[in-house]
C-alpha positions in Angstrom: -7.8 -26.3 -25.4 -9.1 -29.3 -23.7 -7.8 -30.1 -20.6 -7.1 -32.5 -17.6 -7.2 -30.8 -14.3 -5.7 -32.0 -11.4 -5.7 -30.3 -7.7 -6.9 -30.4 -4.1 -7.1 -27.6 -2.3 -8.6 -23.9 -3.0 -5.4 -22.8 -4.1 -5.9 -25.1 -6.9 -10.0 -24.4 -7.2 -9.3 -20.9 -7.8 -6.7 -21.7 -11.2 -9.5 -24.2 -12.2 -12.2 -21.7 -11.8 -9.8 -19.1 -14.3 -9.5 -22.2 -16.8 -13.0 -23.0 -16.8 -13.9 -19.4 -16.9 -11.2 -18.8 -19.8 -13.5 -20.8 -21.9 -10.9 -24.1 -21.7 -12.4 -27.6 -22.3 -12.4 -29.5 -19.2 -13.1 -33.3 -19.8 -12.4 -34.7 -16.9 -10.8 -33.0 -13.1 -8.4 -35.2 -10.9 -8.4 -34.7 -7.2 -7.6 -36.7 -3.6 -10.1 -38.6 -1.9 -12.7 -37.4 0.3 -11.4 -36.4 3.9 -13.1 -37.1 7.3 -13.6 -33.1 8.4 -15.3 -30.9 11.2 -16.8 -32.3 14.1 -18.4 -35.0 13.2 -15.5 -35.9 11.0 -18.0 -36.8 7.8 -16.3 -37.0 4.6 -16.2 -33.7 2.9 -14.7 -32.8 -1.0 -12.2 -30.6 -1.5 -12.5 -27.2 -2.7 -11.6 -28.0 -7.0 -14.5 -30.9 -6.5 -16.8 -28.7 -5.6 -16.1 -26.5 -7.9 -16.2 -29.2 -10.4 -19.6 -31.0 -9.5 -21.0 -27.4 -9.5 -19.6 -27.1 -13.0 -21.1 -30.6 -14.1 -17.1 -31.8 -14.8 -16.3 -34.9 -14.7 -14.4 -36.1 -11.6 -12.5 -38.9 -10.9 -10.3 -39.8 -7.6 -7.9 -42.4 -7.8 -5.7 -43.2 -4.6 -3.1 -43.6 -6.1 -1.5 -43.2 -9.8 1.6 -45.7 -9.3 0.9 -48.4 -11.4 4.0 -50.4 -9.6 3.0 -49.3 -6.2 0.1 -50.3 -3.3 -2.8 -49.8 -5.3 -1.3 -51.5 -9.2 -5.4 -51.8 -10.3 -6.4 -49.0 -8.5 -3.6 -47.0 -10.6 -4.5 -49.0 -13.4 -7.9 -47.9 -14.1 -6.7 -44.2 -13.3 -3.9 -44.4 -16.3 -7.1 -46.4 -18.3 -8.8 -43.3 -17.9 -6.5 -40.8 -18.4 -5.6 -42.0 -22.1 -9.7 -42.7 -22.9 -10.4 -39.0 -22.3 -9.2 -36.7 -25.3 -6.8 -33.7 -24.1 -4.1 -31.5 -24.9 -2.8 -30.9 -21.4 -2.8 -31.6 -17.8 -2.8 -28.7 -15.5 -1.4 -30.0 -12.4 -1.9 -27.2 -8.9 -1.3 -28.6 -5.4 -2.8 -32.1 -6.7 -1.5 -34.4 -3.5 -0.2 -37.2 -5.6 3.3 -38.0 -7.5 3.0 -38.3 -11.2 5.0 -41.1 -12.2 6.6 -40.9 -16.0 3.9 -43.2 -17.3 1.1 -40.5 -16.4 3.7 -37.4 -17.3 3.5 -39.3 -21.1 -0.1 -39.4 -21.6 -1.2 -35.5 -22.4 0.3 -34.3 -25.9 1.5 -31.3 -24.7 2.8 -32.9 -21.5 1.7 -31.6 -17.5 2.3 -27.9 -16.2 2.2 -26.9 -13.2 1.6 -23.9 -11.3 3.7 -24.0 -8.4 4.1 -21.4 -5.7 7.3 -19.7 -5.6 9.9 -18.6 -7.6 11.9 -21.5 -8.4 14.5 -22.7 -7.9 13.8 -21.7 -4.2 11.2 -23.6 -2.2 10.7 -26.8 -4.2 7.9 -29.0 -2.4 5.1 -28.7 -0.4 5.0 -25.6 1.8 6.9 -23.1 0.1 4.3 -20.4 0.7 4.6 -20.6 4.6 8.7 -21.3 3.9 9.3 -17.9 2.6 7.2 -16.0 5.4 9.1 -18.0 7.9 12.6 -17.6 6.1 11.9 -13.6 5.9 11.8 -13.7 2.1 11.1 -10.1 0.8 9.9 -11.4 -2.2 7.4 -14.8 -3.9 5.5 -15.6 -6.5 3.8 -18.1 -8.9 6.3 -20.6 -11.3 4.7 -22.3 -14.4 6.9 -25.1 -14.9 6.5 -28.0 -17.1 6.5 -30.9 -15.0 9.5 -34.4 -15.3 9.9 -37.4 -12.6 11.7 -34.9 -9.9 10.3 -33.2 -7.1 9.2 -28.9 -8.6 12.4 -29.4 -11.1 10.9 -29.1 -14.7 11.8 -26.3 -17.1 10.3 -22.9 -16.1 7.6 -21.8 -19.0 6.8 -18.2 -17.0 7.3 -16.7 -13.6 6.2 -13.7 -12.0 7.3 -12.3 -8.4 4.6 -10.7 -5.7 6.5 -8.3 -2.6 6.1 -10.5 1.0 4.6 -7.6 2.7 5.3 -7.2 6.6 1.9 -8.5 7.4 1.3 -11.1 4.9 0.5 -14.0 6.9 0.4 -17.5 4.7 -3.6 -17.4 4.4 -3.0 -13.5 3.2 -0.5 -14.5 0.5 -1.9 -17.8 -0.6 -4.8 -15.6 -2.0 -2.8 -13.3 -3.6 -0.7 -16.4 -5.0 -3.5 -18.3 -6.1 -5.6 -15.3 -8.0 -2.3 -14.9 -10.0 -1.3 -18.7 -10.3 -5.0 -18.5 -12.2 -3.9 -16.0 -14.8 -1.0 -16.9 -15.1 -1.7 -20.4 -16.2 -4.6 -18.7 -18.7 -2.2 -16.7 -20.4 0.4 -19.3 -20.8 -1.9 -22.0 -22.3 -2.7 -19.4 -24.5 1.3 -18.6 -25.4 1.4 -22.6 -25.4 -1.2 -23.2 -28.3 0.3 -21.1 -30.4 4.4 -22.4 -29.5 5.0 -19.2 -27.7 6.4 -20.3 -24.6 9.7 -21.7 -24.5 10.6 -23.9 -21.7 14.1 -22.9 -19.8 15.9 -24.9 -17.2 15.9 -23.9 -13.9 19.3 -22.6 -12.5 21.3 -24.6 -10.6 21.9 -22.4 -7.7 19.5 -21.1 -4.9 17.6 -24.7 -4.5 15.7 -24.5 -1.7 13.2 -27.1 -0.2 10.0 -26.3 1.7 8.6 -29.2 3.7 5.7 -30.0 4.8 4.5 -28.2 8.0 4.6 -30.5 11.4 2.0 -29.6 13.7 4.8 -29.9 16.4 6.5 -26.6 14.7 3.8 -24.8 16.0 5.5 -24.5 19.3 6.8 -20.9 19.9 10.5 -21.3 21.9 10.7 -17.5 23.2 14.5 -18.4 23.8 14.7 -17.5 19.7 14.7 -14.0 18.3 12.4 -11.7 18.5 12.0 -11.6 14.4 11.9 -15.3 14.3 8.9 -15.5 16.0 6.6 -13.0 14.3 7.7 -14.9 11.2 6.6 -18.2 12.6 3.8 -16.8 14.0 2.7 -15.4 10.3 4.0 -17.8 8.6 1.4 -20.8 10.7 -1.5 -18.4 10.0 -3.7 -19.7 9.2 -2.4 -23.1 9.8 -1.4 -24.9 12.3 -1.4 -21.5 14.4 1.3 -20.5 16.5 1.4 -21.6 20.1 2.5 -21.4 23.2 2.0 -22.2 27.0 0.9 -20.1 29.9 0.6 -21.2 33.0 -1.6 -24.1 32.5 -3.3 -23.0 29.5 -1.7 -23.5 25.6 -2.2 -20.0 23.9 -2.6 -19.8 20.3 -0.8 -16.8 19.2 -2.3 -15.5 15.9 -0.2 -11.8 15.3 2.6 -10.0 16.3 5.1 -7.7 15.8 9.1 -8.1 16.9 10.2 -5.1 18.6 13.6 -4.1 18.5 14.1 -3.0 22.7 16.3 -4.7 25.3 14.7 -7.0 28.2 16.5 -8.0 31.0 14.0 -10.0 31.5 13.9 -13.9 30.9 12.6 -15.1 27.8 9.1 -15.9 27.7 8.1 -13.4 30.6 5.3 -11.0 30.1 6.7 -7.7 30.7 3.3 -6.1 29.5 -0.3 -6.6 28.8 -3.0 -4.2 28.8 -4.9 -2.5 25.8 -2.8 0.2 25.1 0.4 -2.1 24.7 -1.0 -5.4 24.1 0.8 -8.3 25.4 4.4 -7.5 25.2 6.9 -10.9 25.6 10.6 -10.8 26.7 12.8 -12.7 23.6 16.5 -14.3 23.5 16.6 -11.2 21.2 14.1 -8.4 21.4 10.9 -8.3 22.3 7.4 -9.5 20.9 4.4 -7.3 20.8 1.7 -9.7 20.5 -2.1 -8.4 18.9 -4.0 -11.4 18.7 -4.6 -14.4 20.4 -6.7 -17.3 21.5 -7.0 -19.7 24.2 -8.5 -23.0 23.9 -12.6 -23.7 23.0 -12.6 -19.6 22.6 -12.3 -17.5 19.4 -9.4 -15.2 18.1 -9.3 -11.9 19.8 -7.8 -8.8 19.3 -5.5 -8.2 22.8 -7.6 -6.0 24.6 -10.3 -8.2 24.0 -8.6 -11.1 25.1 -7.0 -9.7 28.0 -10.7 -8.7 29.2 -11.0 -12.2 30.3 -7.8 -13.8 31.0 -5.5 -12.0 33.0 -1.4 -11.8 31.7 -0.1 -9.2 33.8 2.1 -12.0 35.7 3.5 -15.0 34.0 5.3 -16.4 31.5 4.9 -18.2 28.3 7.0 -22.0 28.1 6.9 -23.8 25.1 4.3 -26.1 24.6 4.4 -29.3 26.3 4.2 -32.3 23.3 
């Protein structure tokens, strides 16, 4: 089939590398703008245009794809471009933009996308670090053929992946994104040959992940002990969990709730050497906590970390915005 690709991040550069890969036709590869990044803040692609460049794919990135919005020429000359270049499809993975009706109208066989959870439940843009937060047991990868509303199209496949204990969101991105790649092979395939019947999503069990605040990063120890290894996993490996000691804002990178009383207040350090790590008092529980990070230095296992920065007294606050 020839296709339209359009992504951002690696999540996405991994489904265009299986397309691409698959032997699929790829005519042209939509993607968001350059971004300031690292140190020096130079512009830097994202992963599904390097890919592409390496590939010698077209790419093309419009701002915007609105043609009533900000940027009417800018959206303009995208649409323009869209209907010059022959396709069957548009594969659609973590793009970054809205696509109005106008572009949803263009490819014959419409735009699919490969979303990342089993839908109806965490429509949007995070749902990967809303179901390790939530405590889901259970994710997975939704091909759904795409309308005007926000992850709402018919479902065309889905397939579930366990949430294991340790999964952090970096651990089961990759494991979301190698399937979200075969998964869309295999159902192009289905789809050429009017396999693949499209079925509504249910009306129950709507869920809505948003996007992640940096400001969520802030561990309150006043919460559960369970909550917080969830956070904690869940904003691996962004924006990292953190939290304040003494004067110093800790990021806290993995942990493990443990289910024991503390009279003490929550927040306190009620442990911390190698054997133990650095154990937390909770509003509920207690947090065993295995790696950390303090400012300018690199993740460290606890006993590591505790080498040279003492936690035997004190107590973690949340952090000061």
């Amino acid at each position: 089939m020839k296709i339209i690709f359009a992504g951002t991040p690696e999540f996405a550069a991994v489904a265009l590398k299986a397309l691409h890969e698959a032997g699929h036709s790829i005519p042209l590869v939509l993607t968001q703008p350059d971004r300031p990044a690292g140190r020096g803040l130079h512009l830097q692609p994202s992963p599904v245009k390097k890919y592409a460049m390496e590939h010698g794919m077209p790419v093309a990135q419009p701002i915007s794809l609105r043609l009533g919005g900000k940027y009417p020429e800018e959206a303009l000359k995208a649409h323009r471009l869209l209907s010059a270049v022959g396709h069957d499809v548009m594969v659609v993975a973590a793009y970054g933009l809205i696509l109005p009706r106008s572009v949803l109208d263009i490819p014959p066989l419409g735009c699919i996308n490969i979303h990342a959870s089993l839908l109806p439940r965490w429509r949007g843009a995070a749902p990967i670090h809303r179901a390790i937060e939530a405590g889901d047991v259970e994710t997975g990868i939704t091909i759904m053929q795409m309308d005007e509303g926000l992850d709402t199209g018919p479902m065309l496949t889905l397939e579930a992946v366990p949430i294991a204990n340790d999964d952090t969101t970096g651990s089961l991105h990759d494991k979301l994104a190698a399937l979200g790649g075969r998964m869309i092979v295999n159902t192009l395939q289905k789809l050429e040959s009017g396999e693949v019947p499209a079925q509504a999503q249910p009306g129950e069990g709507v869920t809505y992940a948003d996007k992640i605040a940096k400001d969520e990063a802030a561990l309150d120890f006043a919460d559960s002990a369970v909550s917080i290894a969830r956070k904690i996993r869940a904003f691996n490996p962004f924006p990292g969990a953190q939290a304040q000691f003494d004067s110093a804002v800790i990021k806290l990178w993995r942990a493990e709730a443990i289910n024991e009383y503390s009279p003490a207040p929550p927040g306190q350090v009620i442990a911390a050497d190698a054997s133990a790590g650095v154990v937390v008092a909770c509003g509920e529980g207690v947090l065993r906590v295995t790696e950390l990070q303090k400012a300018g230095g690199k993740r460290l296992p606890a006993a590591e970390f505790l080498k040279g920065f003492s936690m035997e007294e004190g107590r973690f606050t949340r952090v000061r915005q």
